[in-house]
N, C-alpha and C positions, 0 to 999 in steps of 0.2 A: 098920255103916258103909256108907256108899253108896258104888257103884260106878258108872262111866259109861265104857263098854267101845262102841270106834268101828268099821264095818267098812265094805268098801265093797259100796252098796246095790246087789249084786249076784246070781248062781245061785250061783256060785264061794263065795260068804261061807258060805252057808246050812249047811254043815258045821262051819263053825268057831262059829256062831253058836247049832247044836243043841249041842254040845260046851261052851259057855258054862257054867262053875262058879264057885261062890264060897261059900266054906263049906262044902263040902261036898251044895250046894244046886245041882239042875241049872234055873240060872237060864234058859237057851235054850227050855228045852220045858215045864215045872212049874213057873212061879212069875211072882207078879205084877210086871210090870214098864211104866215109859213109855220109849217110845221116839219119837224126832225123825230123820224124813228130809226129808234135804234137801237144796240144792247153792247157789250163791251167791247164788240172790235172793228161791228159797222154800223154805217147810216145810210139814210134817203132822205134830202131835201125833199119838199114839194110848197107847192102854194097852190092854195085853193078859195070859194068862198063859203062853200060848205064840208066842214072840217067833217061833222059826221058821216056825212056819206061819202066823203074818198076816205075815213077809216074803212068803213063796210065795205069799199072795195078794194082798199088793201091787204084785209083781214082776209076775204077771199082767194088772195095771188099766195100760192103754195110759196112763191121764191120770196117771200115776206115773215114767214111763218117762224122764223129765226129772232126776230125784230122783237123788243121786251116795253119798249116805251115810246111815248111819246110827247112829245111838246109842243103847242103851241103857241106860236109866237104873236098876239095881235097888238093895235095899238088904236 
């Protein structure tokens, strides 16, 4: 079943979001996942299999820095 788990597109999140399970499956760092950030008038798709470190390098890109949330979508 699909999950869609929201945090804010923050440093702060990045624990909670490496910490990310379901099933028994460490969704955060080991498994494929799309995630959507964003804040009220734009977005960026991506997909990756480690959610936490392409936050950390989103968090990084200045043209992101506008971005308030994000979701990840796994299943």
């Amino acid at each position: 079943m699909a999950s869609i788990d929201k945090f804010d597109f923050s440093i702060n999140a990045l624990g909670d979001i490496r910490a990310l399970k379901h099933y028994n499956a460490m969704v955060g760092e080991n498994w494929p996942v799309v995630y959507v950030l964003n804040n009220d008038e734009e977005a960026y798709v991506g997909e990756t299999v480690n959610a936490a470190r392409r936050t950390e390098q989103h968090l990084a890109n200045a043209a992101k820095q506008n971005l308030t949330e994000i979701s990840i979508i796994s299943d």
